[in-house]
TIZA-172832 format. One record per residue (C-alpha): residue number from 1; residue in three letters; z, x, y. Coordinates in steps of 0.05 Angstrom, whole numbers, plus 5000, padded with zeros to 4 digits. Layout:
R,kolba,gufi,c3,c1,c2
R,NUM,ALA,Z,X,Y
...
END
This chain:
R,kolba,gufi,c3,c1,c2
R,1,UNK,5751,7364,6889
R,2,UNK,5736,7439,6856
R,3,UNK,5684,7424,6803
R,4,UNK,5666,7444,6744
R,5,UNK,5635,7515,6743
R,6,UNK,5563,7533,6750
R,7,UNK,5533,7600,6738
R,8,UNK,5493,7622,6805
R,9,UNK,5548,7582,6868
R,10,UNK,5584,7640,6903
R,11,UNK,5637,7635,6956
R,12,UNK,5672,7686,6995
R,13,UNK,5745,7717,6987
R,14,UNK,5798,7689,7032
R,15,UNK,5802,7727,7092
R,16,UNK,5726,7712,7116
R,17,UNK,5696,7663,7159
R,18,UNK,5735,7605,7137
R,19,UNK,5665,7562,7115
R,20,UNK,5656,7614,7068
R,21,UNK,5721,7620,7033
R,22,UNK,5704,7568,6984
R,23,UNK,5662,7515,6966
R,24,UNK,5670,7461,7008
R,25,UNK,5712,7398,6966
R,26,UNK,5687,7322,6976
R,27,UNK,5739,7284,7011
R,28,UNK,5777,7228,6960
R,29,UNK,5781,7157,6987
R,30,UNK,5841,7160,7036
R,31,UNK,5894,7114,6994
R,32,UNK,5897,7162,6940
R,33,UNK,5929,7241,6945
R,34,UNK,5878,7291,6942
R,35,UNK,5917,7318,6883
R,36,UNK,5918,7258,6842
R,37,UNK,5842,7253,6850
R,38,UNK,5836,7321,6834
R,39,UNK,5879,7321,6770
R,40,UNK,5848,7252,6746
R,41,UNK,5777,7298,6761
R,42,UNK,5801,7350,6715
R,43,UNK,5814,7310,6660
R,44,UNK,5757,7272,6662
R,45,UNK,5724,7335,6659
R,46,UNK,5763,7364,6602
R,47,UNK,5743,7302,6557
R,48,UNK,5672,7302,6571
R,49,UNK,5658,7383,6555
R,50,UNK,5702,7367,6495
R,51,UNK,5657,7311,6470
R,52,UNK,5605,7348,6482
R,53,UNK,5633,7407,6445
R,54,UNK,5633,7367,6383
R,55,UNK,5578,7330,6383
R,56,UNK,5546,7412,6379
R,57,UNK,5580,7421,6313
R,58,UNK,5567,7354,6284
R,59,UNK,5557,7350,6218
R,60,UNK,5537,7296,6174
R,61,UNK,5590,7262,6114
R,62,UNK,5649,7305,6142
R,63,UNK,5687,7242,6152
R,64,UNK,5764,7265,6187
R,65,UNK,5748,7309,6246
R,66,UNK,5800,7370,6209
R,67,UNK,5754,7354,6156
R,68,UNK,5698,7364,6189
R,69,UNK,5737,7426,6221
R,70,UNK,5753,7457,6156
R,71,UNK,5675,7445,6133
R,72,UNK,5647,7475,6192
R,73,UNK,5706,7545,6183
R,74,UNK,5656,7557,6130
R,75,UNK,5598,7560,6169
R,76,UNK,5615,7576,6235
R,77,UNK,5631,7653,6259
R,78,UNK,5682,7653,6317
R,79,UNK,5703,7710,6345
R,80,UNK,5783,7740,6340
R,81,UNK,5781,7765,6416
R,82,UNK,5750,7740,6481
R,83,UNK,5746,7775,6543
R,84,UNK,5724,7727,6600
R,85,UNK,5708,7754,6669
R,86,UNK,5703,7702,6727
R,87,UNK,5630,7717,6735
R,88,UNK,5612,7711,6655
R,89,UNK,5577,7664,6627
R,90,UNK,5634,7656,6581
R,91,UNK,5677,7623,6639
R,92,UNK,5659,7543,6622
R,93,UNK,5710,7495,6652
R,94,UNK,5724,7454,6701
R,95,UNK,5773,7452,6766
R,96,UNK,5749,7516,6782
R,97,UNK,5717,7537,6849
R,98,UNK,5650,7559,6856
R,99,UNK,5648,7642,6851
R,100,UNK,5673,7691,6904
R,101,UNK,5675,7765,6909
R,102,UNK,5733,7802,6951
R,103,UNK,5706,7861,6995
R,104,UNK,5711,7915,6931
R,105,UNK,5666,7869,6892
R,106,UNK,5714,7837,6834
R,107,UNK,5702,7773,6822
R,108,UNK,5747,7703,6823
R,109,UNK,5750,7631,6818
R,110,UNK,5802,7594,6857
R,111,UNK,5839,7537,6820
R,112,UNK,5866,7472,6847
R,113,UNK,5926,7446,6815
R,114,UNK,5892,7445,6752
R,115,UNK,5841,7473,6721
R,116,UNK,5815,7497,6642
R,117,UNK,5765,7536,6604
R,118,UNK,5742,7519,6534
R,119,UNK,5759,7579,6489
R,120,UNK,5715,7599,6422
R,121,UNK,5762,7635,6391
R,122,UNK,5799,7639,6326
R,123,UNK,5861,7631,6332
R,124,UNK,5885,7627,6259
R,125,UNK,5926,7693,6261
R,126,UNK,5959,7681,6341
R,127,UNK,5938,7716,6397
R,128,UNK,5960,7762,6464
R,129,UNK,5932,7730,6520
R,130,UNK,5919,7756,6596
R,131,UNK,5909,7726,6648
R,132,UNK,5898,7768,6722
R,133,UNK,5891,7742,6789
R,134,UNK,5870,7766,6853
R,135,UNK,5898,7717,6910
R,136,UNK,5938,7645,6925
R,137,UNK,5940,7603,6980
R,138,UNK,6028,7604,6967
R,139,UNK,6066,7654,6935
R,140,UNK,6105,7593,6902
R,141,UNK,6042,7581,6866
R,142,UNK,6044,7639,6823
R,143,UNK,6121,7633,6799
R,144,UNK,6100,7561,6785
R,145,UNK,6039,7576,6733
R,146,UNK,6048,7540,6676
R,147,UNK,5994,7555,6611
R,148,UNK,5977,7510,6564
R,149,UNK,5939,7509,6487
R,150,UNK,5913,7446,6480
R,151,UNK,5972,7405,6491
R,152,UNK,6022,7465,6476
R,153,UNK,6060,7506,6535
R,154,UNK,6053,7580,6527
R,155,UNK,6109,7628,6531
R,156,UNK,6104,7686,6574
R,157,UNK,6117,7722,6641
R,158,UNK,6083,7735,6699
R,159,UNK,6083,7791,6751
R,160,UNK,6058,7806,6815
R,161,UNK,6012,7867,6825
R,162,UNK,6006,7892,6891
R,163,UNK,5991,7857,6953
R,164,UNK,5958,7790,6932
R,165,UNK,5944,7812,6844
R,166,UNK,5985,7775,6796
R,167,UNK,5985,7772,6714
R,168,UNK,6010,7729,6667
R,169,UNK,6015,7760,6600
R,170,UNK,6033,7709,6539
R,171,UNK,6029,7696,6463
R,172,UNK,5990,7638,6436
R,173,UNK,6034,7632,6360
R,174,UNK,5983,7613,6296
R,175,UNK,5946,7552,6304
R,176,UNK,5909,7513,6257
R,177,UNK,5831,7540,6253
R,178,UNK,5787,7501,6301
R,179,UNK,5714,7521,6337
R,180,UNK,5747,7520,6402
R,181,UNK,5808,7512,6443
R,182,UNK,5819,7482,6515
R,183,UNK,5861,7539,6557
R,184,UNK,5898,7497,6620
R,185,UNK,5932,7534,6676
R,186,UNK,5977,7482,6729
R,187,UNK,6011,7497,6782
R,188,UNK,6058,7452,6822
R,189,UNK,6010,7438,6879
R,190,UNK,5953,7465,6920
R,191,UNK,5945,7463,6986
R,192,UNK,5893,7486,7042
R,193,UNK,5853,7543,7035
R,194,UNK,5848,7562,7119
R,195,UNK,5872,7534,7182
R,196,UNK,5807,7482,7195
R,197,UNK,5778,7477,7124
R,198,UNK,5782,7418,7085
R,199,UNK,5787,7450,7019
R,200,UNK,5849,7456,6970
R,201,UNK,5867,7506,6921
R,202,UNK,5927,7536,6885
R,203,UNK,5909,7607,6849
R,204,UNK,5846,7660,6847
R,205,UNK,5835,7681,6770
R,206,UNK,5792,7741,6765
R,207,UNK,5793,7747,6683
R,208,UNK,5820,7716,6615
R,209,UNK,5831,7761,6560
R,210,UNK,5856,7744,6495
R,211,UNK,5863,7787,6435
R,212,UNK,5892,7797,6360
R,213,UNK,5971,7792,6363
R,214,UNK,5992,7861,6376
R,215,UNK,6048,7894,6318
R,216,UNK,6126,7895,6354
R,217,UNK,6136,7967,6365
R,218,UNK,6052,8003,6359
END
């Protein structure tokens, strides 16, 4: 299954020697899809990094977690605006590949059908957000992309930039203050990577920007 990210893996872009495209994925037990066991690995992952984002912030006698949310907005200085590159060490998630470079140097991850980051951000005030890509393994992937907040679907469109480039550009309306946000991009499959590989992805993501809402006509 694509795993969670780690900082040093690399993998190359699609296009190369085919055992070098991308990290090799484990193959499921054969009575269930690959894609189920991939999306049941995603949100195992999801839960775990979130418990283990607040347990970080715990804080003693807070008692209701927006409590303890609202306690810790006091304390706690999040930023307004993230930039995230694929190779950052800002780019914590899981369903992600390991990290490949195309033959100019930019950086990617592919996705499978699912896949998130956790976002430290305030997003009190609402937010632009950007997302750009640099390949797929089908075109139907990319008119597909859904993006969700938490458990809230973005609005927003998405275009396709050249060759094999593709953005989605979106608003993420006022939300209530928290340390941290889970950012989830799906798509309505994946599927394989090269003729002879047994590894499964959907979309390359090459950056994730998000930044204050931006006034209707500046």
């Amino acid at each position: 299954m694509v795993s969670a990210v780690t900082k040093h893996d690399q993998t190359s872009e699609k296009g190369t020697p085919p055992e070098n495209s991308a990290r090799e994925l484990s193959v499921p037990e054969k009575r269930f899809p690959r894609s189920a066991v991939s999306y049941i690995d995603a949100l195992l992952g999801i839960q775990r990094q979130r418990f283990e984002k607040e347990l970080t912030f715990q804080l003693p006698d807070c008692g209701h977690k927006e409590t303890h949310f609202q306690v810790l907005k006091n304390r706690v200085t999040v930023p307004n605006a993230l930039d995230i590159l694929a190779e950052s060490d800002g780019f914590t998630g899981t369903g992600w590949s390991d990290l490949g470079r195309r033959r100019k140097g930019d950086a990617f991850r592919w996705m499978g059908r699912m896949a998130c980051l956790l976002l430290p951000v305030d997003l009190e005030a609402g937010a632009d957000i950007r997302i750009e890509g640099c390949g797929f393994s089908r075109r139907k992937y990319i008119h597909d992309l859904t993006v969700w907040l938490d458990d809230m679907p973005l609005t927003g469109k998405i275009a396709r930039r050249g060759l094999n480039r593709w953005t989605f550009t979106g608003i993420i309306p006022a939300q209530t203050w928290r340390p941290y946000s889970i950012l989830r991009l799906q798509t309505s499959g994946q599927s394989r990577l090269a003729v002879g590989v047994d590894t499964y992805v959907s979309l390359a993501v090459s950056r994730i920007a998000i930044k204050p809402n931006t006034p209707p006509g500046s």
